[in-house]
py3Dmol code that shows the C-alpha trace and the ligand (Angstrom):
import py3Dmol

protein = """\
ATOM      1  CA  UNK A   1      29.412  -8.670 -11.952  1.00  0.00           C
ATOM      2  CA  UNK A   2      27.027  -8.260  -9.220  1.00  0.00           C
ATOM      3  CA  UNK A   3      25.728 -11.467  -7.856  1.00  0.00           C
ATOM      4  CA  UNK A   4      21.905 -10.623  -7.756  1.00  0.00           C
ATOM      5  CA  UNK A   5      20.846 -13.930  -6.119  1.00  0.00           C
ATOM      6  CA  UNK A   6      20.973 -12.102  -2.747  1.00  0.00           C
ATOM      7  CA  UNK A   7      18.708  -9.354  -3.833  1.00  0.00           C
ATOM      8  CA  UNK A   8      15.098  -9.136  -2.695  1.00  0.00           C
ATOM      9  CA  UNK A   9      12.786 -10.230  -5.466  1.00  0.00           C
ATOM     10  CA  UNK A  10      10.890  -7.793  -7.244  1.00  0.00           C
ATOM     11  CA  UNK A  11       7.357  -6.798  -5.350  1.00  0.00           C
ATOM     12  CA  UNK A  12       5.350  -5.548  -7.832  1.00  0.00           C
ATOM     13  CA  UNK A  13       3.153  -8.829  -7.438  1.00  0.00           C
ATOM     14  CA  UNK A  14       2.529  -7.988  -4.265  1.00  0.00           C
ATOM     15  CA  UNK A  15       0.257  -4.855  -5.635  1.00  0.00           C
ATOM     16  CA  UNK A  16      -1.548  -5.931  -9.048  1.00  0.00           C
ATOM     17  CA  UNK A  17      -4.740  -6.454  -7.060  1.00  0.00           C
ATOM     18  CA  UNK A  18      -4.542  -2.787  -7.483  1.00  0.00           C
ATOM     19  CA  UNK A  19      -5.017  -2.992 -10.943  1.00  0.00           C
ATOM     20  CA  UNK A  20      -8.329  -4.637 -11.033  1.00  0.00           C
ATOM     21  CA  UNK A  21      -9.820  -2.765  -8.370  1.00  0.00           C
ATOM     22  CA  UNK A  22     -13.371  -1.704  -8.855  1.00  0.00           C
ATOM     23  CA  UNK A  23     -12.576   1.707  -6.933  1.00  0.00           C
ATOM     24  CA  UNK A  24      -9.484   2.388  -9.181  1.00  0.00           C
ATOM     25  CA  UNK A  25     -11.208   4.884 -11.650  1.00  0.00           C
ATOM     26  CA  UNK A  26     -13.602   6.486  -8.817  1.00  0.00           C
ATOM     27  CA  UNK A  27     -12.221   8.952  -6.662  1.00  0.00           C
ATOM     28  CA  UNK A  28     -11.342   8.162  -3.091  1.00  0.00           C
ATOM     29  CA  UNK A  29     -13.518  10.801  -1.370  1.00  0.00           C
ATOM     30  CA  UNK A  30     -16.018   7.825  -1.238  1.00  0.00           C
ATOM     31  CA  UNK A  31     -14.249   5.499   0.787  1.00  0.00           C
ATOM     32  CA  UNK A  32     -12.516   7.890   2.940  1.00  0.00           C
ATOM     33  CA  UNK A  33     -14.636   9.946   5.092  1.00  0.00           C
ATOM     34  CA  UNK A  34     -13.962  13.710   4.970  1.00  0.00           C
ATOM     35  CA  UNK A  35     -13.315  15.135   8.456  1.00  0.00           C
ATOM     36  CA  UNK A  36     -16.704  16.811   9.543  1.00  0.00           C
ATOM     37  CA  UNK A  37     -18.550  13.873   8.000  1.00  0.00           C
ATOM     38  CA  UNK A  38     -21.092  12.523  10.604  1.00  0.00           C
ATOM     39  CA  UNK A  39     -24.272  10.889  11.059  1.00  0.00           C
ATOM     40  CA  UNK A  40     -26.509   9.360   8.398  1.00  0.00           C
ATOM     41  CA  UNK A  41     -24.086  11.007   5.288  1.00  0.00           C
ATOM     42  CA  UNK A  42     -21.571   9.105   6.521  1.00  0.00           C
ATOM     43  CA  UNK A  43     -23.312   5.832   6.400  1.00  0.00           C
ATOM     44  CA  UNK A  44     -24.663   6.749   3.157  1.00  0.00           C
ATOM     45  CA  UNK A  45     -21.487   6.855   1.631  1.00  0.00           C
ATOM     46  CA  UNK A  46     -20.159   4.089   3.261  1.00  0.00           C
ATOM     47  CA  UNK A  47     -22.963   2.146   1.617  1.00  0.00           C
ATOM     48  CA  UNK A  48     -22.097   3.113  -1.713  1.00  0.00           C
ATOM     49  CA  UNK A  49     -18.648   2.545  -1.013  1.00  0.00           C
ATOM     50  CA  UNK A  50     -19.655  -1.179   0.026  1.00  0.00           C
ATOM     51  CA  UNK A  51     -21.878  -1.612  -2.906  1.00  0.00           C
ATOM     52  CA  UNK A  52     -19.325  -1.019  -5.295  1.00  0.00           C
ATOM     53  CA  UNK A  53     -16.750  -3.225  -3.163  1.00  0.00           C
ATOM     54  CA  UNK A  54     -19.244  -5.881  -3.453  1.00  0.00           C
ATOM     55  CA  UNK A  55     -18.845  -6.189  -7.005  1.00  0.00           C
ATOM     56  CA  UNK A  56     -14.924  -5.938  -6.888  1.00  0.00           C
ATOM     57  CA  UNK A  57     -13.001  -8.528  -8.291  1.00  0.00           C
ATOM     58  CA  UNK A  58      -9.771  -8.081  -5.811  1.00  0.00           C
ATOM     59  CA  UNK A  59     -12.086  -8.073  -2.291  1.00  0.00           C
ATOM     60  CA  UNK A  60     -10.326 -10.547  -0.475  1.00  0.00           C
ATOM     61  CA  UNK A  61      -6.700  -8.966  -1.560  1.00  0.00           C
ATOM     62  CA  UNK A  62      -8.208  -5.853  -0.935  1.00  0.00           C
ATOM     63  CA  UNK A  63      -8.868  -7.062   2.997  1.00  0.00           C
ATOM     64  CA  UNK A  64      -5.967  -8.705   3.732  1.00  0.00           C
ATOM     65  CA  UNK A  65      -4.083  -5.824   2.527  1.00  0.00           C
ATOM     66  CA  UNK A  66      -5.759  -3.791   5.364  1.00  0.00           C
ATOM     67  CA  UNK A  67      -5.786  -6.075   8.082  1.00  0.00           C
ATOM     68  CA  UNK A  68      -2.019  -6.472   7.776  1.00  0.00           C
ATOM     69  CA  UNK A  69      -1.442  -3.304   7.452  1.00  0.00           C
ATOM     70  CA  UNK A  70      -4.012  -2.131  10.173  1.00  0.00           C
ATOM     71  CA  UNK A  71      -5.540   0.668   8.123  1.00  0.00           C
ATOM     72  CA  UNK A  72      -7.228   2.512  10.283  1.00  0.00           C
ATOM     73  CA  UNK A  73      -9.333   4.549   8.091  1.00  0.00           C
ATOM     74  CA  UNK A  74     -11.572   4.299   5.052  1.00  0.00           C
ATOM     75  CA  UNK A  75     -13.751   1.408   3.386  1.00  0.00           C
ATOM     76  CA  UNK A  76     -11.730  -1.973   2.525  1.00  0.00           C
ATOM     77  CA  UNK A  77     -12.254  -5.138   1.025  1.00  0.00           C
ATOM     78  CA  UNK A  78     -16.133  -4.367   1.706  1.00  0.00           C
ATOM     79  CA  UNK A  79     -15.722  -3.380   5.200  1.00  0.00           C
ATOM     80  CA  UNK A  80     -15.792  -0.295   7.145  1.00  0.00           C
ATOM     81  CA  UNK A  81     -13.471   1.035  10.095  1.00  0.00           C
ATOM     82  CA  UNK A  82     -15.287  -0.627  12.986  1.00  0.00           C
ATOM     83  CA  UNK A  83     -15.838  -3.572  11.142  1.00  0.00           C
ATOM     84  CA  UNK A  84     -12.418  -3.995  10.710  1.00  0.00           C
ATOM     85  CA  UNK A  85     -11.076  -3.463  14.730  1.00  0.00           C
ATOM     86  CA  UNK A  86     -14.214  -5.497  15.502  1.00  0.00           C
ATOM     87  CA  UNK A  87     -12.797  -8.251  13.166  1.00  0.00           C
ATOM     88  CA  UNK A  88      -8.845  -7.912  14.175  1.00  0.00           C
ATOM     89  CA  UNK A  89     -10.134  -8.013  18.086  1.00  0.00           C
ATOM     90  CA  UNK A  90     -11.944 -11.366  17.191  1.00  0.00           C
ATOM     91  CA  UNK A  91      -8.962 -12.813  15.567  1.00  0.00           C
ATOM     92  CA  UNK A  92      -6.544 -11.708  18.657  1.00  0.00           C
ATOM     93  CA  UNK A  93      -9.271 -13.319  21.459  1.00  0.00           C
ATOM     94  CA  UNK A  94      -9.755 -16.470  19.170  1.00  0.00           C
ATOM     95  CA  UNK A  95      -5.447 -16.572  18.284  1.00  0.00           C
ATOM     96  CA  UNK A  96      -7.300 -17.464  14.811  1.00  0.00           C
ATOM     97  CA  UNK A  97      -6.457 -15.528  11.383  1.00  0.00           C
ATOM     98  CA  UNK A  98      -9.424 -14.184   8.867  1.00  0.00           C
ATOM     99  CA  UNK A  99      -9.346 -16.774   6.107  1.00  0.00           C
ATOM    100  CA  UNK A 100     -10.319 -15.605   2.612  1.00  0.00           C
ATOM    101  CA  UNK A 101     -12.108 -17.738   0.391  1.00  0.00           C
ATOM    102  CA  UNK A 102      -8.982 -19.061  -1.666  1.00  0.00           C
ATOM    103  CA  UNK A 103      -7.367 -20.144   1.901  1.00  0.00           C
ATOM    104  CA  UNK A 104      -5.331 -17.183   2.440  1.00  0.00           C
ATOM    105  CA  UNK A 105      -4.858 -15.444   5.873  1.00  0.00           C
ATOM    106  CA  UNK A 106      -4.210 -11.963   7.099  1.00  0.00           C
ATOM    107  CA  UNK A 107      -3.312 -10.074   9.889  1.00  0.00           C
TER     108      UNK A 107
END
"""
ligand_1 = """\
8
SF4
S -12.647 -4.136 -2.288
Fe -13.482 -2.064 -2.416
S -11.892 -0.709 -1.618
Fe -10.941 -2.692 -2.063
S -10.094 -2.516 -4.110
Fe -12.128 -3.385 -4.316
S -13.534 -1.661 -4.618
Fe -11.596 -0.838 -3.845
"""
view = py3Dmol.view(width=600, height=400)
view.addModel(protein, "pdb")
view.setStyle({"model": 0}, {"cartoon": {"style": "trace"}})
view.addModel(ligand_1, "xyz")
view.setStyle({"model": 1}, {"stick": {}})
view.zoomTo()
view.show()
C-alpha cells in the first residue's frame, strides 16, 4: 500500500478565495485592460473594476495572491498595475512585507 504520508497535501485551500470573489460572475475584460486601451477609458474601467473590488469579500487574499505571484497585469485585490510595483518597490527599500488586516503577509 502506498504510504501517502510523504505526499504533498491537497491545495485546493490554497484557491477557495476564488470562490467568493466579487469578480467571479463578471467577465474579466474589466480588470484586464485590452491592448489599445489608453487614456481616460482606461482609468474608467479601472475604477469600476476597483469599485466592485471594494465590496469583495476575498480583497486581502485576492492581493497577496498577486504580490506573490508578481502579476503584472490587471486590477487585484483593489489595486491597479502601478499600484502594485509602487507597493512591491516599497516593501523591497523598507525589507518590510504588506500586512493584511488579519496579520498575513505577502510577497
Ligand atoms: S479583490 Fe477584486 S479582483 Fe480580487 S477577487 Fe475580489 S473582486 Fe476580484
Amino acid at each position: 500500500m502506498t504510504d501517502v504520508s510523504r505526499l504533498p497535501g491537497a491545495v485546493q485551500h490554497r484557491w477557495d478565495w476564488q470562490l467568493h470573489a466579487a469578480c467571479r460572475d463578471i467577465g474579466s475584460g474589466l480588470f484586464f485592460p485590452p491592448p489599445d486601451e489608453r487614456g481616460d477609458a482606461r482609468q474608467e474601467r479601472e475604477k469600476q473594476a476597483k469599485r466592485v473590488c471594494r465590496t469583495c469579500p476575498v480583497r486581502n487574499a485576492c492581493l497577496r495572491h498577486s504580490l506573490r505571484a508578481r502579476e503584472k497585469f490587471g486590477v487585484w485585490g483593489g489595486l491597479g498595475e502601478q499600484e502594485r510595483r509602487a507597493l512591491l518597490a516599497s516593501q523591497q527599500r523598507s525589507g518590510r512585507r504588506w500586512r493584511t488586516a488579519r496579520g498575513g503577509t505577502a510577497a
